[in-house]
C-alpha positions as CSV (number, residue, x, y, z in Angstrom):
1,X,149.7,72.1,118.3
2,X,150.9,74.5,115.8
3,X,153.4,77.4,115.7
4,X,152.9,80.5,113.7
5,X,155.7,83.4,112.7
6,X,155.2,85.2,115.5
7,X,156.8,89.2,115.4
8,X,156.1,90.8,118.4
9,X,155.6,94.5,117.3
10,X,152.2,95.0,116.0
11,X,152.6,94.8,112.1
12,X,151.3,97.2,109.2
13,X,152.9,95.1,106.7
14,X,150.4,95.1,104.1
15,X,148.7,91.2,103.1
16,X,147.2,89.6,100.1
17,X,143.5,89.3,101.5
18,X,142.2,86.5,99.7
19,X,141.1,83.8,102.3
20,X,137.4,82.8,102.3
21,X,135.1,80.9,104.7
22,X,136.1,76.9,103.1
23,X,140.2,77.6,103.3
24,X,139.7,79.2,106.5
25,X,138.4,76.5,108.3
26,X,140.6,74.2,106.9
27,X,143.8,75.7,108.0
28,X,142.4,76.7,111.4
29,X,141.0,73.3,111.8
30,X,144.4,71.8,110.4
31,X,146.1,74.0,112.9
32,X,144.6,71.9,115.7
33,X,144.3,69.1,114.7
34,X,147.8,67.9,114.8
35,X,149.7,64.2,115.1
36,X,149.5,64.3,119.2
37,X,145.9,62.7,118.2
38,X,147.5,59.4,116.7
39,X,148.6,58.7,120.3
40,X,146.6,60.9,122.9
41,X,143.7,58.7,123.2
42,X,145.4,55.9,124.2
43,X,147.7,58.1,126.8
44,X,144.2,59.8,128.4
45,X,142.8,56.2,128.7
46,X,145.9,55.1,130.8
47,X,145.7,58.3,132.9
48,X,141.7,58.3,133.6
49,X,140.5,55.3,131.7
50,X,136.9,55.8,130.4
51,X,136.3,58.8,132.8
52,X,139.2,60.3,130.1
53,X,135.9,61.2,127.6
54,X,134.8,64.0,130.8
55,X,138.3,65.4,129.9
56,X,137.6,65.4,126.1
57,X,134.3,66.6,126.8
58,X,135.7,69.5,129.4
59,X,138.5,70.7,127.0
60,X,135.8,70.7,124.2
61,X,133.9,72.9,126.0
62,X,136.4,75.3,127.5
63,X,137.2,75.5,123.7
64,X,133.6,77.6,122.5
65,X,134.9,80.6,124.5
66,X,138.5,80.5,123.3
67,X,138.4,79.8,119.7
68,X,135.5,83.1,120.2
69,X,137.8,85.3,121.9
70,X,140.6,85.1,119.7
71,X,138.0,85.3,116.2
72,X,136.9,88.2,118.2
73,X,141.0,89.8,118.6
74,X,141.5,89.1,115.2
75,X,138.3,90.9,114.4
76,X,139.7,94.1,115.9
77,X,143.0,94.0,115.4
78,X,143.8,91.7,112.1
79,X,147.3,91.4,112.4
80,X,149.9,88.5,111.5
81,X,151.1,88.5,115.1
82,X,148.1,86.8,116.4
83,X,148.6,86.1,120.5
84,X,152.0,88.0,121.3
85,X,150.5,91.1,119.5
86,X,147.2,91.1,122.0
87,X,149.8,89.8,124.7
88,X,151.7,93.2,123.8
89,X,148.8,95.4,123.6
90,X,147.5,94.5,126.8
91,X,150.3,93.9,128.6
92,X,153.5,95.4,126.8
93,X,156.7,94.0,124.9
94,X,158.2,92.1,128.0
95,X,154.6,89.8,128.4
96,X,154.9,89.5,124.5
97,X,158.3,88.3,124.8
98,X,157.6,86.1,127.5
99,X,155.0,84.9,125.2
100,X,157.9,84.4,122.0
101,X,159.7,82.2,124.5
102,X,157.0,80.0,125.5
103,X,156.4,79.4,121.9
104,X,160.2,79.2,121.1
105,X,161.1,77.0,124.3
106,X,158.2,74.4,123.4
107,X,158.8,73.4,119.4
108,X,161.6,71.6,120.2
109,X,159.8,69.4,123.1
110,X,156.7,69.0,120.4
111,X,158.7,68.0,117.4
112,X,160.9,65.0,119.0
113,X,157.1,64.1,120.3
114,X,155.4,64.4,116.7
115,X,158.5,62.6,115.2
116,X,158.3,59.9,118.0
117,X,154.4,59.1,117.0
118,X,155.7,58.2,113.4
119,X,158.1,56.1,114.5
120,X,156.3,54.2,117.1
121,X,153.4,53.4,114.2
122,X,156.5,52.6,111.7
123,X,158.0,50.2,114.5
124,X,154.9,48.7,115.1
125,X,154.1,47.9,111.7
126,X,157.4,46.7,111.2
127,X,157.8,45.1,114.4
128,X,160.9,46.5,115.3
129,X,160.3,47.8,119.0
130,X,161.6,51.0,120.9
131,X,164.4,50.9,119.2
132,X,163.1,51.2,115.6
133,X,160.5,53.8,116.7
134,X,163.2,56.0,118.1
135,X,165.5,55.5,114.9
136,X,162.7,56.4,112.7
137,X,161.5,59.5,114.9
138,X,165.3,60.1,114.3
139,X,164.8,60.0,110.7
140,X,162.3,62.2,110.5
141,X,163.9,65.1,112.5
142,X,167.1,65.1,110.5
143,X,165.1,65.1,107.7
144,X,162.7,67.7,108.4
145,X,166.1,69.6,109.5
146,X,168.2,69.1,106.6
147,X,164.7,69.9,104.4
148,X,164.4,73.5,106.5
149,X,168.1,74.2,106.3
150,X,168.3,73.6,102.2
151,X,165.2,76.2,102.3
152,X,162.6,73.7,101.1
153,X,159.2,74.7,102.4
154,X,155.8,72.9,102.0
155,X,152.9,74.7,100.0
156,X,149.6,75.6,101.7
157,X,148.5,73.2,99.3
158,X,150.4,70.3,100.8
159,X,149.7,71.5,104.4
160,X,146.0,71.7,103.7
161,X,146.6,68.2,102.2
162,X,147.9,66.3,105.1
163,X,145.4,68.0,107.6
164,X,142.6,66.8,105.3
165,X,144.7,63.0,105.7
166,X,144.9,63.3,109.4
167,X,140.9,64.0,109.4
168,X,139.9,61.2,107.3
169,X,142.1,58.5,109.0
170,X,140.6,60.0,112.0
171,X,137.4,59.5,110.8
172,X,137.7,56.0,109.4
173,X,138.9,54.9,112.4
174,X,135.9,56.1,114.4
175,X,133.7,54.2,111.8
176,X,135.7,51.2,111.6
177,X,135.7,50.8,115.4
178,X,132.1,51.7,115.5
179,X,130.5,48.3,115.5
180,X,132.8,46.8,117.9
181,X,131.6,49.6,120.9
182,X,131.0,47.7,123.6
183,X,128.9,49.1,127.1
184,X,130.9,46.9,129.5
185,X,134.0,48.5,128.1
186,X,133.2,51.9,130.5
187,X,133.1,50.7,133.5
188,X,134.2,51.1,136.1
189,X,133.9,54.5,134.9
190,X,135.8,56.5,137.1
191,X,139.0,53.6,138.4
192,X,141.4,56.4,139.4
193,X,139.1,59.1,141.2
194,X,138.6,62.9,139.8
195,X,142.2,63.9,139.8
196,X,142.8,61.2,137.1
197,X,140.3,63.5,135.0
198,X,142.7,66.5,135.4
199,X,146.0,64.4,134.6
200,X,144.1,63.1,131.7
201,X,143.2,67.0,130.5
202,X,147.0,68.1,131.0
203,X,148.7,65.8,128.5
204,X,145.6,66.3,126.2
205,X,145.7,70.0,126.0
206,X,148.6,69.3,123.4
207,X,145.3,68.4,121.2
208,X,143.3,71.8,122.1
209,X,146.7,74.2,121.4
210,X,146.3,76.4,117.5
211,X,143.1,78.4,118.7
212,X,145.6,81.5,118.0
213,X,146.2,80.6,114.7
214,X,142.9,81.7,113.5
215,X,144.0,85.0,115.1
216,X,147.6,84.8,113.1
217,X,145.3,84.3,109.6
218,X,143.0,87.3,110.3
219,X,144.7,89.6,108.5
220,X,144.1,87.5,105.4
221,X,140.5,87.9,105.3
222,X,138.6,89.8,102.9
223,X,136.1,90.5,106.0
224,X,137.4,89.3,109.3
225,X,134.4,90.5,111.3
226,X,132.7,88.5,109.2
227,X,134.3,85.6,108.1
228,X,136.2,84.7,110.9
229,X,133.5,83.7,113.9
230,X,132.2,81.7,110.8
231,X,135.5,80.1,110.2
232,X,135.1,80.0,114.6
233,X,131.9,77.8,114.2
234,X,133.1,75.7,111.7
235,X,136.4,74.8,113.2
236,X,134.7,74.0,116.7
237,X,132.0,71.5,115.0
238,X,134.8,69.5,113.3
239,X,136.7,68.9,116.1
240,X,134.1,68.4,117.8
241,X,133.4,65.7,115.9
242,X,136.0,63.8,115.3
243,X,137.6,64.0,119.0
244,X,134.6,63.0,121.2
245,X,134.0,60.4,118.1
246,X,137.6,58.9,119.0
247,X,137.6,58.8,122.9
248,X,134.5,56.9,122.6
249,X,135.6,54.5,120.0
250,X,138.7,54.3,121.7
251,X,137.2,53.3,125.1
252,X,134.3,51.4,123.8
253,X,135.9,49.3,121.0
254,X,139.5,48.8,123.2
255,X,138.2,48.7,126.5
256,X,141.2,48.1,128.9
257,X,143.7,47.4,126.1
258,X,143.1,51.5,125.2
259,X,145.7,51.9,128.0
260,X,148.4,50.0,126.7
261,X,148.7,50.4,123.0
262,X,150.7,53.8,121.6
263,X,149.2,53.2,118.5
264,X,145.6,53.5,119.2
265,X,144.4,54.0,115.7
266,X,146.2,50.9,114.3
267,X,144.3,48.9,116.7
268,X,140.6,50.3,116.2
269,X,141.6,49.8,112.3
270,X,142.8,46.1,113.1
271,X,139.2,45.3,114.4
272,X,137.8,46.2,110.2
273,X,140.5,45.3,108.2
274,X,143.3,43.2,110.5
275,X,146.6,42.9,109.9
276,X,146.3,45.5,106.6
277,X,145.8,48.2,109.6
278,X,149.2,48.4,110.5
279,X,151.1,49.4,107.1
280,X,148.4,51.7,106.4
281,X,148.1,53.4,109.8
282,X,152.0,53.6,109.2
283,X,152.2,55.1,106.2
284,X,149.7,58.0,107.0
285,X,151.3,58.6,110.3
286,X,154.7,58.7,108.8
287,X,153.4,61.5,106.4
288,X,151.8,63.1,109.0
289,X,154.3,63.8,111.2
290,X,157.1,64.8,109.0
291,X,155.1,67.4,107.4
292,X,153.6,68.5,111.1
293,X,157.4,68.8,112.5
294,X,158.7,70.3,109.3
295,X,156.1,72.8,109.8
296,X,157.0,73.3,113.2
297,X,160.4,73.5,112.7
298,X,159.8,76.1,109.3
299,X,157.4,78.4,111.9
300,X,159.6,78.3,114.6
301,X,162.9,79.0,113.5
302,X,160.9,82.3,111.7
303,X,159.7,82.9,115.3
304,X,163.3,82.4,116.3
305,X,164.6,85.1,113.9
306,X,161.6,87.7,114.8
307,X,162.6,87.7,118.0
308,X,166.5,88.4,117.3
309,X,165.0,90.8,115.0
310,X,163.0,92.6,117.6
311,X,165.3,92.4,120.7
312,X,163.3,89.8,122.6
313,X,166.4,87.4,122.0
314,X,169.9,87.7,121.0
315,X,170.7,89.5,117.6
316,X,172.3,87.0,115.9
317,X,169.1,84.8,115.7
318,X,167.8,87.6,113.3
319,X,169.9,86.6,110.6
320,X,168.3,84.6,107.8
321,X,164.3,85.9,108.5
322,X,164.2,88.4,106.1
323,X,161.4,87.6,103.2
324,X,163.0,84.5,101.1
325,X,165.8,83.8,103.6
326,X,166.2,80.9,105.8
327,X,166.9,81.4,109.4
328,X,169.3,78.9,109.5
329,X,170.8,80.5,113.4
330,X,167.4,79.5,114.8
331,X,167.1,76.4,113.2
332,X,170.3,75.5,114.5
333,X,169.5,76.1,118.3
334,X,165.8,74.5,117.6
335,X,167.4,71.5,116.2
336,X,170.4,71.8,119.1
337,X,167.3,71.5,121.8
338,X,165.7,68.8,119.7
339,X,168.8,66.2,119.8
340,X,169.2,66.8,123.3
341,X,166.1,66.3,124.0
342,X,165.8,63.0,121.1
343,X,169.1,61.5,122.9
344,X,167.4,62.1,127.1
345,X,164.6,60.7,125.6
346,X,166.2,57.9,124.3
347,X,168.3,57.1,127.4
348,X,165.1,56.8,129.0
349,X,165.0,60.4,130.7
350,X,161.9,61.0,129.0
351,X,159.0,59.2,127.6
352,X,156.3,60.0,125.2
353,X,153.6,61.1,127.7
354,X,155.7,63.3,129.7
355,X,157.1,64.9,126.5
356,X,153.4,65.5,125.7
357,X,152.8,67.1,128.9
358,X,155.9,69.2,128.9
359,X,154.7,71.1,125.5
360,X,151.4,71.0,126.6
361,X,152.5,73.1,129.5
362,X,154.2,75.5,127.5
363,X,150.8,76.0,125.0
364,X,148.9,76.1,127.8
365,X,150.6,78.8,129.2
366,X,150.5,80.8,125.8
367,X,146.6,80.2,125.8
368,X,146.4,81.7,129.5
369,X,148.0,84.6,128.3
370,X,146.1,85.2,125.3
371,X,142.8,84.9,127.4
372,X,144.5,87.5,130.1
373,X,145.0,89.8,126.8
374,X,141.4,89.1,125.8
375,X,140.0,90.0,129.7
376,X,141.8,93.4,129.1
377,X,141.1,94.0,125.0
378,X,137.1,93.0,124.6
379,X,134.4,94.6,125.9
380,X,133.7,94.0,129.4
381,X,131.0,92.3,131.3
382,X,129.7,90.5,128.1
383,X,129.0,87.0,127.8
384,X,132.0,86.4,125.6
385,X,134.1,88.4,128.7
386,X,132.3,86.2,131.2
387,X,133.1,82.8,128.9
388,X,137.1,83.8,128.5
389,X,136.8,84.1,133.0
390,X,135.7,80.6,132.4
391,X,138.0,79.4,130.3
392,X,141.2,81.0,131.9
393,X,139.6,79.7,134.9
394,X,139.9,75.7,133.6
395,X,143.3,76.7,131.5
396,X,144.7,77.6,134.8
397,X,143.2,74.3,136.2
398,X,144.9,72.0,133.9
399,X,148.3,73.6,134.0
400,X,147.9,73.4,137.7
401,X,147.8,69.3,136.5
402,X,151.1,69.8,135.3
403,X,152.7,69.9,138.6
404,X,156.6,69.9,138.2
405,X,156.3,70.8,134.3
406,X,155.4,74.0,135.2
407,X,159.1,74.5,135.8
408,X,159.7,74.8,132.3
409,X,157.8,77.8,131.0
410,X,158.6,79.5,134.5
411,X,162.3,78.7,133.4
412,X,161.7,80.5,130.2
413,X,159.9,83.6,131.5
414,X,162.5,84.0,133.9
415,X,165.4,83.8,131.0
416,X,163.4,86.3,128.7
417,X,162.8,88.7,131.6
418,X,166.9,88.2,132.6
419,X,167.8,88.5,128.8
420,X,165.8,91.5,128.4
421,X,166.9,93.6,131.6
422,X,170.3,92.7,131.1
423,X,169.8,93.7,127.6
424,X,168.7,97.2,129.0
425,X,171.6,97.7,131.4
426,X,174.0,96.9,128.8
427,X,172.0,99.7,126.4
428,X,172.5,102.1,129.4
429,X,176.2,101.4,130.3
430,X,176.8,102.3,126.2
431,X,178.0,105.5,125.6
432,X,176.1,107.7,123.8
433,X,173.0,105.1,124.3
434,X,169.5,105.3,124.5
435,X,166.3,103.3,124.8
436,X,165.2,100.8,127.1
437,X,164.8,97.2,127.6
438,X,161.6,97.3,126.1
């Protein structure tokens, strides 16, 4: 998952072009991966159990055609606005909006699910239950909060960092859990019939969300025609990589127990290096997340203030996005939405998989309309135009997984299109007024 400063205008704000092929892909490929990871294998496994790796696989695949379609938008039109600004060419400034809010309305459910994964490998490690994980996840929202509000920002440098952590732990854990693969681990392959394989894809979407931000960074290549479907590739092989590597070590090495562990990667580390698996897998994913949901919180509350700024929200949001500023108005309604959401969650009104499957019907819902934007944008009747059919196709499919979540980004088109109409009848009743709701 991963959230971008999203203006909704189409920008001629001028860039430093200076981003090659090697930085590219590793904040594209940082931009997807995200924490979710450190807990969505084991979450999959208890939906699907080893027929979970078809919805790896189909997610993978529906992947090829997005990540081109959006190298390809950025291609034509390098802009920082990345989704909402194809959203608005093709469709106009409400869709965009729409668009903001989806973005907007699903940071909040992310974060308290980012900063619950650190504190569920932190409670584990110290043994301290649901309790400690929550007062950790706890910690690390206030923090990343206070961090944000005080103007304290991470460098590209650090970012790149901790998605280059995430990758090797990732990766070490797939090796470590290697030897211990077992066949009799995948069957029965299929316990919970083919709609267990579509629950499984809904709540790992969260995993497949940041294709856009390759289409947010192509402004900042020297070439983007040129560098960007190679930044595409790259990105797509690396994921490739390390996700179908972990549903299989997760199934194979775990077998059953996949199901019921929330910190998968601690266990396929305990099976190489025992009980020195848990402070390490605790430490990493304590890093992890409080740098993923301070950057969520850092993109967002931009997002927040760009659309005050541009009308899509209430003006008072604005305040605070200008260029060094901190938009402390949106933080404070992100971070509102993210103790109410911390304290239902707590109470039991929501768990870690469903807040999983909440954002990733929100992201899913901004990748369906960035594909819409692409059917309309690129060149008809091409393969890549065929593929994006396909993928909106199985987009559509896995948010129709989401069943009752759907509610929520429904909720928040229906509350951008109400803001924005009553926007524009309050223009027209001004005297002396003019313009529209767009």
């Amino acid at each position: 998952m991963t959230v971008q400063q999203t203006p909704l205008p189409v920008s001629h704000t001028p860039v430093v072009r200076r981003l090659g092929v090697g930085s590219g892909t590793a904040l594209c490929a940082g931009a997807v991966l995200g924490p979710g990871v450190l807990t969505l294998p084991s979450l999959a496994a208890a939906a699907a159990g080893p027929a979970s790796i078809l919805a790896w696989v189909v997610l993978l695949a529906m992947c090829v055609p997005v990540a081109a379609a959006f190298a390809a938008l950025g291609a034509r039109f390098p802009d920082g606005g990345g989704v909402a600004t194809y959203v608005h060419r093709a469709a106009g400034p409400r869709a965009a909006a729409t668009v903001g809010w989806w973005f907007f309305g699903a940071v909040p459910i992310g974060v308290v699910s980012a900063a619950l994964i650190g504190g569920k490998y932190v409670a584990d490690a110290a043994g301290w239950g649901d309790a400690g994980a929550a007062a950790v996840g706890g910690v690390v929202l206030a923090g990343s909060l206070v961090s944000n509000a005080v103007g304290l920002r991470m460098s590209g440098r650090v970012q790149l960092l901790l998605g280059g952590l995430l990758a090797a732990v990732l990766l070490c854990a797939v090796l470590a859990a290697a030897p211990h693969v077992s066949a009799g681990h995948f069957t029965p392959f299929l316990p919970g019939g083919w709609s267990s394989v579509g629950s499984a894809a809904s709540v790992l979407f969260f995993a497949f969300a940041g294709w856009e931000a390759a289409s947010h960074l192509s402004g900042e290549f020297a070439d983007p025609a040129r560098d960007l479907p190679r930044v595409t590739r790259n990105t797509l092989i690396t994921i490739t990589v390390l996700y179908l590597g972990l549903a299989l070590a997760t199934i194979g090495a775990l077998g059953p127990e996949a199901a019921g562990t929330d910190t998968p990667l601690t266990a396929l580390l305990a099976q190489s290096i025992g009980g020195a698996a848990r402070p390490v897998a605790a430490v990493a994913a304590l890093f992890l997340t409080f740098g993923a949901v301070n950057s969520y919180l850092a993109g967002a509350s931009r997002l927040g203030a760009a659309l005050g700024r541009d009308g899509a929200a209430p003006r008072w949001l604005a305040r605070g996005g200008g260029p060094g500023e901190v938009p402390r108005r949106a933080l404070a309604v992100l971070g509102c939405a993210c103790v109410l959401l911390a304290v239902a969650a707590g109470f039991g009104g929501a768990d870690l998989d469903l807040l999983m499957r909440a954002t990733a019907t929100c992201l899913a819902a901004v990748t369906l309309a960035g594909l819409g934007a692409a059917l309309v944008l690129l060149p008809r009747r091409t393969p890549l135009w065929y593929g994006v059919i396909a993928s909106a196709v199985l987009t559509a499919g896995v948010l129709a997984f989401s069943g009752w979540l759907l509610l929520i980004p429904t909720a928040l088109a229906l509350a951008s299109f109400g803001f924005l109409t009553l926007r524009g009848l309050r223009r027209r009743d001004l005297p002396g007024a003019r313009g529209s709701a767009g």
